[in-house]
C-alpha positions as CSV (number, residue, x, y, z in Angstrom):
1,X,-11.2,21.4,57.3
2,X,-13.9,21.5,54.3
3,X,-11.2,20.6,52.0
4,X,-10.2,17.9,53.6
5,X,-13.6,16.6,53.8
6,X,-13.5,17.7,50.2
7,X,-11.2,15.7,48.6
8,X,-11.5,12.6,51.1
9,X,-15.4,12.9,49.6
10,X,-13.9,12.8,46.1
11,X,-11.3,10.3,46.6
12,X,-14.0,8.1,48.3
13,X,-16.1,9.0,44.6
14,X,-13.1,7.7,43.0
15,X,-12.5,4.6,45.2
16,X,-15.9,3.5,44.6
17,X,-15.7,3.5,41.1
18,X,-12.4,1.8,40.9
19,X,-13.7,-0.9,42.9
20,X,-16.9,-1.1,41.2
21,X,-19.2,0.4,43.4
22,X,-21.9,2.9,41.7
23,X,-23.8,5.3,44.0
24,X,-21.9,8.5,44.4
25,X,-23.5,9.2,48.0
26,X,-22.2,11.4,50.2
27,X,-20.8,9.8,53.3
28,X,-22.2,12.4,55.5
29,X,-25.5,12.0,53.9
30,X,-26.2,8.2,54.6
31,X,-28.5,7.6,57.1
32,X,-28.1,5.2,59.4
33,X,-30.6,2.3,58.9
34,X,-28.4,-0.7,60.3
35,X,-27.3,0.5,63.8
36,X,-26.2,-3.1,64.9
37,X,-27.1,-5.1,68.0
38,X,-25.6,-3.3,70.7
39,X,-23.2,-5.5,70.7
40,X,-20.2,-4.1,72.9
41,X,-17.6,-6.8,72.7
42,X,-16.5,-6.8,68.7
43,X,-13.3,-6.5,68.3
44,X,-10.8,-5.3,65.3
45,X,-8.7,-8.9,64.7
46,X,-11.6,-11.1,65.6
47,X,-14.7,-9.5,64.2
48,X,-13.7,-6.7,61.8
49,X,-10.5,-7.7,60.0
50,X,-12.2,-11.0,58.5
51,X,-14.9,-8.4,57.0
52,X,-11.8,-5.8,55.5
53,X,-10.0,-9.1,54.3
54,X,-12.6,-10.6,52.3
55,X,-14.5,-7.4,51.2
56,X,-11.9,-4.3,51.3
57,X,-8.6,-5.1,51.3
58,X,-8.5,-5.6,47.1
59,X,-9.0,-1.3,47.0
60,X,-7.6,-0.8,51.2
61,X,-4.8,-2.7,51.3
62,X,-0.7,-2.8,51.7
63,X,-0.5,-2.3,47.4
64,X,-3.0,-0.3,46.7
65,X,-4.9,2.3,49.1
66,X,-7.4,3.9,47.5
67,X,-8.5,7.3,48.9
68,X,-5.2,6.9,50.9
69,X,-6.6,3.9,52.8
70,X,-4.7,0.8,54.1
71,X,-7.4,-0.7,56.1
72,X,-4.6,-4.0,56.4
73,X,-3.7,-2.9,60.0
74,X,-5.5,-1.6,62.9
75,X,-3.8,2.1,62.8
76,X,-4.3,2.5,59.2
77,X,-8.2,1.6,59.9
78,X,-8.3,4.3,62.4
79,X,-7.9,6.9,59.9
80,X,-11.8,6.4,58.8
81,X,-12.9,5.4,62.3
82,X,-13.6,8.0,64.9
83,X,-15.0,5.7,68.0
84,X,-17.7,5.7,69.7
85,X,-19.2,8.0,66.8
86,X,-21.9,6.4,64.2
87,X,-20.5,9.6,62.1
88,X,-17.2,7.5,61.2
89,X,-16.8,7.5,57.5
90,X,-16.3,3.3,57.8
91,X,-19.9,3.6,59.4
92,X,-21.6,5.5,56.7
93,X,-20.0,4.0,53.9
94,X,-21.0,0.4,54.5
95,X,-24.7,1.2,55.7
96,X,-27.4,0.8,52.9
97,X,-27.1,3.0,50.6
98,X,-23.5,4.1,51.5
99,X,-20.5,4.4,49.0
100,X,-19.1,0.5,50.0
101,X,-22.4,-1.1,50.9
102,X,-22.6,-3.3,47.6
103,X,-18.8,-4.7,47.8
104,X,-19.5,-6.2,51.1
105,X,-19.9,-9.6,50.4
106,X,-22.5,-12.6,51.9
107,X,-24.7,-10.7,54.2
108,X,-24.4,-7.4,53.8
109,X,-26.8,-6.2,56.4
110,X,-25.0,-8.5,59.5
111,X,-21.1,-7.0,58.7
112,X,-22.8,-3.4,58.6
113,X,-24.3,-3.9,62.0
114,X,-20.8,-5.6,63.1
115,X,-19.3,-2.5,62.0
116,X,-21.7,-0.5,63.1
117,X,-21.6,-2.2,66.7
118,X,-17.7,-2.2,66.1
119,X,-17.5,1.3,65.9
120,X,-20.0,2.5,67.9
121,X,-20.5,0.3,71.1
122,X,-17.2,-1.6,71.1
123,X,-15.5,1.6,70.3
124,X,-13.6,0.2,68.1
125,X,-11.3,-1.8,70.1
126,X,-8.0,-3.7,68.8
């Protein structure tokens, strides 16, 4: 098991600086600083995909999945989403701080407490 959390750690290095992003963070190391609004009714296709589409999809899409992520359907999402559990790699990586923080685009701080609420209280429902 540490060597899958190995290499998904490196290939999350790898994504980040493919898609521009610079701190090399652990995603296990991020604390949580945005934990949402408690917010228990978020839901993938109307609250999360908009975020993936305009801010992930480019690195976590159908042509190019970076880290092995295809974050353009719901199942492939699941792969870095553990629900109910703040210690999802989607969680970490978009709080401050985090690996994907700085590619999410407008306001950063509001689509990593969606996610965050997403994730966590919604748990992570289609």
């Amino acid at each position: 098991m540490r060597t899958v959390a190995r290499l998904i750690l490196s290939l999350a290095v790898i994504s980040t600086l493919a898609c521009g992003g610079t701190s090399p963070t652990s995603p296990s190391s991020t604390p949580i600083t945005i934990s949402g609004n408690g917010i228990s009714t978020y839901t993938f296709t109307a609250d999360v995909q908009p975020i993936l589409a305009s801010d992930c999809l480019s690195c976590h899409g159908p042509t190019q999945q970076q880290a092995g992520l295809n974050f353009s359907t719901y199942a492939g999402l699941l792969k870095a989403v553990s629900a109910g559990s703040d210690a999802s790699l989607l969680v970490r990586v978009t709080q401050p701080g985090g690996l994907m923080y700085n590619n999410l685009s407008g306001n950063r701080n509001s689509k990593a407490g969606i996610i965050y609420d997403w994730v966590v209280n919604s748990k992570a429902t289609q």
